[in-house]
VEXSE-155333 format. One record per atom (N, C-alpha, C, CB): residue in three letters; x, y, z. Coordinates in steps of 0.2 Angstrom, whole numbers. Glycine has a CB too. Example, Ala and Ser with C-alpha at 12.3 -4.5 7.8 and 13.67 -1.06 7.14 Angstrom:
BEGIN
<pt residu="ALA" x="66" y="-28" z="39"/>
<pt residu="ALA" x="62" y="-22" z="39"/>
<pt residu="ALA" x="66" y="-16" z="39"/>
<pt residu="ALA" x="57" y="-22" z="45"/>
<pt residu="SER" x="64" y="-11" z="35"/>
<pt residu="SER" x="68" y="-5" z="36"/>
<pt residu="SER" x="64" y="0" z="39"/>
<pt residu="SER" x="70" y="-3" z="29"/>
END
This chain:
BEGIN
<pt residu="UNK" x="-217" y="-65" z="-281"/>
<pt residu="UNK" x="-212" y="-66" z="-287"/>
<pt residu="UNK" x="-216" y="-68" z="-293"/>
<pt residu="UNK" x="-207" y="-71" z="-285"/>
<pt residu="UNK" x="-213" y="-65" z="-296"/>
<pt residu="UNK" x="-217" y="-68" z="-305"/>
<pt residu="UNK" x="-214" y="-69" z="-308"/>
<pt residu="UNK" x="-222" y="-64" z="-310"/>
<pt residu="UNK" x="-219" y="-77" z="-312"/>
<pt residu="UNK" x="-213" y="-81" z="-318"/>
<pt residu="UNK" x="-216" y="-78" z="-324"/>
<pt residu="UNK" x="-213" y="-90" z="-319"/>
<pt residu="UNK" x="-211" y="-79" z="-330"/>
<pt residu="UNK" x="-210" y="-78" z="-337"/>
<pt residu="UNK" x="-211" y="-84" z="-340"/>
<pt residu="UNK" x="-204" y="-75" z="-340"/>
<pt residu="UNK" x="-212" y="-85" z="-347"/>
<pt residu="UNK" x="-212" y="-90" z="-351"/>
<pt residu="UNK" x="-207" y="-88" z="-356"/>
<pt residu="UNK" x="-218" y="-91" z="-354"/>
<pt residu="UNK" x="-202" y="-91" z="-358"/>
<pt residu="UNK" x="-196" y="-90" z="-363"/>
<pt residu="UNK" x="-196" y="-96" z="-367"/>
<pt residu="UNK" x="-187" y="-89" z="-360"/>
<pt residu="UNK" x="-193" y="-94" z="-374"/>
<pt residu="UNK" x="-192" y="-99" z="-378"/>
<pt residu="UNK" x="-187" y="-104" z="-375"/>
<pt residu="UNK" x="-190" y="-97" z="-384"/>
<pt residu="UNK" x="-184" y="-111" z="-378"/>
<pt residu="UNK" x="-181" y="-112" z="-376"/>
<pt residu="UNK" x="-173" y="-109" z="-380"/>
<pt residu="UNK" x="-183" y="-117" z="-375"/>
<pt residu="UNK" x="-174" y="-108" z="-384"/>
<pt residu="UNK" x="-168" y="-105" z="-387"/>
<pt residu="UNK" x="-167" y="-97" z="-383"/>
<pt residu="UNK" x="-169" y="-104" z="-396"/>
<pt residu="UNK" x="-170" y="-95" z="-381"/>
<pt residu="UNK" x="-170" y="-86" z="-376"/>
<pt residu="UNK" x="-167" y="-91" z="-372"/>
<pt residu="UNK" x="-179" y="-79" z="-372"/>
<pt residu="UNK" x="-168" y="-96" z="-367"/>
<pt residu="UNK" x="-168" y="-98" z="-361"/>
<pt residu="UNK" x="-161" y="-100" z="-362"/>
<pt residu="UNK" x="-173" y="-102" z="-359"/>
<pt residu="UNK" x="-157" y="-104" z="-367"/>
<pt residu="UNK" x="-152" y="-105" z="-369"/>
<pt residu="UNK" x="-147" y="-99" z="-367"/>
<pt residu="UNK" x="-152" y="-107" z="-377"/>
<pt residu="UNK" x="-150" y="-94" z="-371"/>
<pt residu="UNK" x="-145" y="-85" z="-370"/>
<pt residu="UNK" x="-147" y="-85" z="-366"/>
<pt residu="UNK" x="-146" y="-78" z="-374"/>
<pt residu="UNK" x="-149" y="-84" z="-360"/>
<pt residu="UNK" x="-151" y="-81" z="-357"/>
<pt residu="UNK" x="-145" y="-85" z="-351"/>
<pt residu="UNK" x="-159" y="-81" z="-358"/>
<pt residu="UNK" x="-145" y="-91" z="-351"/>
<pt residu="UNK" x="-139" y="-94" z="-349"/>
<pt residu="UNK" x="-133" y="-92" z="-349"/>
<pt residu="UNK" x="-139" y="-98" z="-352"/>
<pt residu="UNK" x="-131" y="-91" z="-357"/>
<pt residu="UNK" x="-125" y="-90" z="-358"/>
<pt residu="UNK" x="-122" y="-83" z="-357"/>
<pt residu="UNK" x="-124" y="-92" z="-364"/>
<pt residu="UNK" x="-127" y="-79" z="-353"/>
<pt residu="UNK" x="-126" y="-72" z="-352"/>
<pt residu="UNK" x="-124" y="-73" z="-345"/>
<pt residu="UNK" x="-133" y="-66" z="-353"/>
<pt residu="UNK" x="-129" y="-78" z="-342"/>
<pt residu="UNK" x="-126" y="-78" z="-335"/>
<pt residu="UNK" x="-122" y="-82" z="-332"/>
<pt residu="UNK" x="-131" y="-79" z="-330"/>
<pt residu="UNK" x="-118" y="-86" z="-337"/>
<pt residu="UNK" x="-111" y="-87" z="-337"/>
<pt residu="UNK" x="-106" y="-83" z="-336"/>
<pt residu="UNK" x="-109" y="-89" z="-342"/>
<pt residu="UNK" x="-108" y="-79" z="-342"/>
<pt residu="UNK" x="-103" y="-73" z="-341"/>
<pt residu="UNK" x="-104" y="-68" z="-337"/>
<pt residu="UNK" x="-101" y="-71" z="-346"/>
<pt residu="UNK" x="-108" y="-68" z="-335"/>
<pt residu="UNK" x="-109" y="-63" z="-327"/>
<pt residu="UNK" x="-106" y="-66" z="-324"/>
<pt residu="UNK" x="-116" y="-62" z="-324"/>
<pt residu="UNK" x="-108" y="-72" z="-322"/>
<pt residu="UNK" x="-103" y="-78" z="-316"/>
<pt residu="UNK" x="-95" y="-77" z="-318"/>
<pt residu="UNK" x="-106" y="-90" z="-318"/>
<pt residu="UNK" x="-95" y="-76" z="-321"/>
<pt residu="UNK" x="-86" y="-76" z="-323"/>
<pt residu="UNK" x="-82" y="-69" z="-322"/>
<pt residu="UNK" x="-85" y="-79" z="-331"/>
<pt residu="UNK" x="-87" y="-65" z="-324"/>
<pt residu="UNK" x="-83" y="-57" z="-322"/>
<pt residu="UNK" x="-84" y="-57" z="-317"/>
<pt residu="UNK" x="-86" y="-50" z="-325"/>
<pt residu="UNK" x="-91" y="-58" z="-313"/>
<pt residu="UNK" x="-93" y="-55" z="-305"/>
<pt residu="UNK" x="-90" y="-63" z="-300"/>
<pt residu="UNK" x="-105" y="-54" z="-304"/>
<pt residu="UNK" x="-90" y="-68" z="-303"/>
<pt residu="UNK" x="-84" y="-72" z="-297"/>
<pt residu="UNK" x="-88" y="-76" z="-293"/>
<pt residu="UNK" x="-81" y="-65" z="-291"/>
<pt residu="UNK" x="-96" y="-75" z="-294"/>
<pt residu="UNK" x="-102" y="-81" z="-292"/>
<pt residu="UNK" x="-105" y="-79" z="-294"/>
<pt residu="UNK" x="-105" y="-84" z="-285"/>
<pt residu="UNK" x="-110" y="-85" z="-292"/>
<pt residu="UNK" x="-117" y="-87" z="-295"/>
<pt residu="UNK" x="-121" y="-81" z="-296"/>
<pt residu="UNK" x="-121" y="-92" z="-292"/>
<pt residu="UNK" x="-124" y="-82" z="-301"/>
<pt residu="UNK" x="-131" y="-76" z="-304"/>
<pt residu="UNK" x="-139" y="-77" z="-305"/>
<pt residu="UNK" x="-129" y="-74" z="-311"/>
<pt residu="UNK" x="-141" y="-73" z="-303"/>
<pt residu="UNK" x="-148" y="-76" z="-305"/>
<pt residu="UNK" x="-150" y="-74" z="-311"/>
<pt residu="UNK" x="-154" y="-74" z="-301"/>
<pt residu="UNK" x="-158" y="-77" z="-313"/>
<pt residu="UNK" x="-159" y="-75" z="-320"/>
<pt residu="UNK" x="-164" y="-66" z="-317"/>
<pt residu="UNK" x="-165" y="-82" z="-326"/>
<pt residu="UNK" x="-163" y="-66" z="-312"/>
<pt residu="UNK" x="-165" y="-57" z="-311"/>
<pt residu="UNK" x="-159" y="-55" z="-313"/>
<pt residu="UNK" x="-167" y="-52" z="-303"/>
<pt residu="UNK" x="-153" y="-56" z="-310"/>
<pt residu="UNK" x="-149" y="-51" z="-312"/>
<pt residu="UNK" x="-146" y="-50" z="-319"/>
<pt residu="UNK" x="-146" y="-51" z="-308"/>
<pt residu="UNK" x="-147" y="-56" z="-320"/>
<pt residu="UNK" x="-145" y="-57" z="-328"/>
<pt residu="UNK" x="-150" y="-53" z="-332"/>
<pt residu="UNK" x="-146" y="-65" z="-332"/>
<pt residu="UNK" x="-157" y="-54" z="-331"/>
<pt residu="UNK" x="-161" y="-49" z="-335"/>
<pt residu="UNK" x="-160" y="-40" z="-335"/>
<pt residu="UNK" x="-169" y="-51" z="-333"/>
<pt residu="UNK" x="-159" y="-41" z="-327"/>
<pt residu="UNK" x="-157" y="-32" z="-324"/>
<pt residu="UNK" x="-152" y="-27" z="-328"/>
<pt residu="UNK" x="-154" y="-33" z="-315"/>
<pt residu="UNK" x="-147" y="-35" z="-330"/>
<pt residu="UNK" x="-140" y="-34" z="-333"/>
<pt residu="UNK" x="-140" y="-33" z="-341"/>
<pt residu="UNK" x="-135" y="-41" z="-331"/>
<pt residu="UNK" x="-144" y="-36" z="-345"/>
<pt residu="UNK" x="-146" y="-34" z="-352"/>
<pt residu="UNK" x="-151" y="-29" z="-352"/>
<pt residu="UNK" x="-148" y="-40" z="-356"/>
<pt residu="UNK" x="-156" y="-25" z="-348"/>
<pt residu="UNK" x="-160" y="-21" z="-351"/>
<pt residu="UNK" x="-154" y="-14" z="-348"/>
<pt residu="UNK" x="-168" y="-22" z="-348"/>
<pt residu="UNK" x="-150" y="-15" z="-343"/>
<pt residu="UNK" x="-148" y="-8" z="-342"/>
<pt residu="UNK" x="-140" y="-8" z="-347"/>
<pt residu="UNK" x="-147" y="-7" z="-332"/>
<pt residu="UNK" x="-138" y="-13" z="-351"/>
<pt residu="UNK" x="-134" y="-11" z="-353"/>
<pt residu="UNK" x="-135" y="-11" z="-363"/>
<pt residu="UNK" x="-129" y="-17" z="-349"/>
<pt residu="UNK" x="-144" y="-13" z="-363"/>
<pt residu="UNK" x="-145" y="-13" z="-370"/>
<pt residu="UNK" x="-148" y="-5" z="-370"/>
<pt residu="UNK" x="-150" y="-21" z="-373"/>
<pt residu="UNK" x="-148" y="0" z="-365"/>
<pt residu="UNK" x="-149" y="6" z="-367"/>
<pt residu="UNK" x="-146" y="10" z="-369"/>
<pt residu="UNK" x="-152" y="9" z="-365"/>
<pt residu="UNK" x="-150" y="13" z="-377"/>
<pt residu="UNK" x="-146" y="17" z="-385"/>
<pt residu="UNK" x="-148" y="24" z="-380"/>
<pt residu="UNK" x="-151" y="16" z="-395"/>
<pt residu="UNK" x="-142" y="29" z="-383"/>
<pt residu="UNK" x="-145" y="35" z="-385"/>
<pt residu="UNK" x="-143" y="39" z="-389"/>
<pt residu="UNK" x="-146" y="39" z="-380"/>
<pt residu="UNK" x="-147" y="45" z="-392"/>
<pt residu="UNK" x="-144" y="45" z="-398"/>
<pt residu="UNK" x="-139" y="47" z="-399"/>
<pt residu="UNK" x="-147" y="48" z="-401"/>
<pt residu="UNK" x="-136" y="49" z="-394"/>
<pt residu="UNK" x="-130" y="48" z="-398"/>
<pt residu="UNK" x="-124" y="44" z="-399"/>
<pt residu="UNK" x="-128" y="50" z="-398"/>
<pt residu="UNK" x="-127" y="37" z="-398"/>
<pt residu="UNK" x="-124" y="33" z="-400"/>
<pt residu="UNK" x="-125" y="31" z="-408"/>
<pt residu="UNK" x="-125" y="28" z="-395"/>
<pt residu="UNK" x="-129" y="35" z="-412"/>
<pt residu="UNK" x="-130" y="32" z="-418"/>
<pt residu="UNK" x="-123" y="39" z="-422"/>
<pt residu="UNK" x="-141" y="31" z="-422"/>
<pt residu="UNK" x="-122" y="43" z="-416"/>
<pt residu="UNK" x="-120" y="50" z="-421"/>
<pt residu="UNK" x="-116" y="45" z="-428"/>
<pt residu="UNK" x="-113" y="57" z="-416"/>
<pt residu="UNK" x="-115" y="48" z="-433"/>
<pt residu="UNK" x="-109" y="45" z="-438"/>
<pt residu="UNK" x="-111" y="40" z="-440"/>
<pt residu="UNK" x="-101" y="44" z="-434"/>
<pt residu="UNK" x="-116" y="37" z="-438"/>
<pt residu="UNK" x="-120" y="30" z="-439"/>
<pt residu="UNK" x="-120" y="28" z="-447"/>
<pt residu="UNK" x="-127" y="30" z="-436"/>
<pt residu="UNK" x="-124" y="32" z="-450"/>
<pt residu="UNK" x="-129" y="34" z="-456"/>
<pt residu="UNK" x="-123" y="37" z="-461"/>
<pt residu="UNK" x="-135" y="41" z="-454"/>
<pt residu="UNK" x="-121" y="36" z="-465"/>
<pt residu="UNK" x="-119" y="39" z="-470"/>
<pt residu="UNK" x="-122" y="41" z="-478"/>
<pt residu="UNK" x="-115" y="35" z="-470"/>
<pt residu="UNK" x="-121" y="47" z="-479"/>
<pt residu="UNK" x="-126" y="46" z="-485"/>
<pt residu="UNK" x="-121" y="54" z="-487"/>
<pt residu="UNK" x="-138" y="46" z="-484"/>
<pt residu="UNK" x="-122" y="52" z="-495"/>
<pt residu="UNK" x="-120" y="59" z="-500"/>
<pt residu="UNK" x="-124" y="63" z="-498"/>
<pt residu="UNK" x="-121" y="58" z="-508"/>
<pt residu="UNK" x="-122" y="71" z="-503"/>
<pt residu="UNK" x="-126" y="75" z="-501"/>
<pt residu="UNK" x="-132" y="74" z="-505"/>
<pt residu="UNK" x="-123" y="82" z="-501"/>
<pt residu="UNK" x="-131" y="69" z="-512"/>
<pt residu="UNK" x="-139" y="69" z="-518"/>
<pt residu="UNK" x="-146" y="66" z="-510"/>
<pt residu="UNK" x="-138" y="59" z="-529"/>
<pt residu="UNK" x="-141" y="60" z="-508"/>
<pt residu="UNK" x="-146" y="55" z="-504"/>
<pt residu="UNK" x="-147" y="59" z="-499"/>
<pt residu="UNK" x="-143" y="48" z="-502"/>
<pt residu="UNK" x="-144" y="66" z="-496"/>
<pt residu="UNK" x="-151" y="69" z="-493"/>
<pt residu="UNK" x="-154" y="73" z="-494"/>
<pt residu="UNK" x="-151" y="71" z="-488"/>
<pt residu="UNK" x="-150" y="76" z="-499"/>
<pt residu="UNK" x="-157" y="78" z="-504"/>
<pt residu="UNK" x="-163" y="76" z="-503"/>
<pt residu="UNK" x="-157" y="75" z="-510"/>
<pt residu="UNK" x="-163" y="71" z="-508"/>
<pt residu="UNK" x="-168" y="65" z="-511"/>
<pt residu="UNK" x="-173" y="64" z="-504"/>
<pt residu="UNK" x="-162" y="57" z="-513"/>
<pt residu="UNK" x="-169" y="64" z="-498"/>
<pt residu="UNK" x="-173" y="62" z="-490"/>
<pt residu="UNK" x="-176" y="69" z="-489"/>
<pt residu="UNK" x="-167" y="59" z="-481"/>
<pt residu="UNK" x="-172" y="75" z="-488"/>
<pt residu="UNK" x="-178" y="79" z="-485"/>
<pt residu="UNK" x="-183" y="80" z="-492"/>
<pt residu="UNK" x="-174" y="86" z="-481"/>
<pt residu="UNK" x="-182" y="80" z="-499"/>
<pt residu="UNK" x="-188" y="83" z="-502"/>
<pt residu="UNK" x="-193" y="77" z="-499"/>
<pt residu="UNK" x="-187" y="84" z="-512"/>
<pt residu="UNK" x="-189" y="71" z="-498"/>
<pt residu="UNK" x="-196" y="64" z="-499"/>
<pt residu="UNK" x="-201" y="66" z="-491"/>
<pt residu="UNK" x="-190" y="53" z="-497"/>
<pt residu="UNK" x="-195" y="69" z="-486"/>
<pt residu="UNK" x="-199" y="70" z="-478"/>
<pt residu="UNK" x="-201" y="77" z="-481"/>
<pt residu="UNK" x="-194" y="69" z="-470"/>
<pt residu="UNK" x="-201" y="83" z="-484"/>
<pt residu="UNK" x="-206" y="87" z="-482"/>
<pt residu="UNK" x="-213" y="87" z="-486"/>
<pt residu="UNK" x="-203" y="91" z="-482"/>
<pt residu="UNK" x="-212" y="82" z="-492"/>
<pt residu="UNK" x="-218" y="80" z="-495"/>
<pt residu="UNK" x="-222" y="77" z="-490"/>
<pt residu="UNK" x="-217" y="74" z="-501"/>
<pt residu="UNK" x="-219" y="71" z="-486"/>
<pt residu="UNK" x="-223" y="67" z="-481"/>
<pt residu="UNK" x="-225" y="75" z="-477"/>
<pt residu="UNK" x="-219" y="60" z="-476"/>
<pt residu="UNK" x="-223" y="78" z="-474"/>
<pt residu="UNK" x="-224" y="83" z="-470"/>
<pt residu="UNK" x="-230" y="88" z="-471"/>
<pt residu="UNK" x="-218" y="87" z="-469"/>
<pt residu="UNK" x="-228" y="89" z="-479"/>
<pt residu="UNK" x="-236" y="95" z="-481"/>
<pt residu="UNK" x="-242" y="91" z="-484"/>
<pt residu="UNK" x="-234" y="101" z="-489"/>
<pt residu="UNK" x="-242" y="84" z="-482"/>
<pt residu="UNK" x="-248" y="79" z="-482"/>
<pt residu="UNK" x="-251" y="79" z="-473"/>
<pt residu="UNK" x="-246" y="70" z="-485"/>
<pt residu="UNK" x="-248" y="78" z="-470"/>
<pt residu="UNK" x="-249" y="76" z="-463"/>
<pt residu="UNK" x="-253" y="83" z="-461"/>
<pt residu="UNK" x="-242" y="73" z="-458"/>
<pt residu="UNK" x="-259" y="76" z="-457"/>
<pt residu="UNK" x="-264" y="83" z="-452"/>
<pt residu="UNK" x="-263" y="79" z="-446"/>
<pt residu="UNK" x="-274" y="85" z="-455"/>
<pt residu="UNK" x="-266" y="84" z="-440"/>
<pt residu="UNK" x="-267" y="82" z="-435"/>
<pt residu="UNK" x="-273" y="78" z="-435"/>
<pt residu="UNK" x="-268" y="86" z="-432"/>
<pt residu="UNK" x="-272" y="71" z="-433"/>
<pt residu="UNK" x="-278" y="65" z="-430"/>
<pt residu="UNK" x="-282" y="72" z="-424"/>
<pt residu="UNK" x="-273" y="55" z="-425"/>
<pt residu="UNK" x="-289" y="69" z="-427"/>
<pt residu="UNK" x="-293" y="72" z="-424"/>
<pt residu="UNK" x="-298" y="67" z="-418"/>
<pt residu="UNK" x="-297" y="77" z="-428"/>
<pt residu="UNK" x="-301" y="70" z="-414"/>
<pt residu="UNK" x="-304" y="63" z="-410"/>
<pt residu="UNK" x="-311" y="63" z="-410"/>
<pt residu="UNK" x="-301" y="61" z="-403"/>
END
């Protein structure tokens, strides 16, 4: 078994998550499962941003001329 070092303020939340795990699930929790419980429930994908972003049509404009400038500068890193 391996330990972590947390702030005391993480360790606080880290608490109050596994309160409320104790309270949906009905007993006690550990801080595995609490941790098991925030990494599998803090995963994005993209399309959770769809509709996210809002912008006019000038402001994507304005973004793709700005990204295909950056694009006809970029080379391949060589090693």
């Amino acid at each position: 078994m391996a330990s972590i070092r947390v702030s005391d303020d993480l360790y606080k939340e880290l608490n109050r998550v596994a309160g409320q795990l104790r309270a949906e699930r009905g007993h006690p929790v550990s801080m595995e499962e609490v941790l098991e419980h925030l990494l599998k429930s803090t995963r994005l994908k993209l399309s959770d941003f769809a509709g996210a972003w809002k912008m006019s049509d000038e402001e994507v404009e304005d973004f793709m001329k700005g990204l295909k400038g950056f694009w006809s500068r970029w080379k391949y890193p060589r090693d």
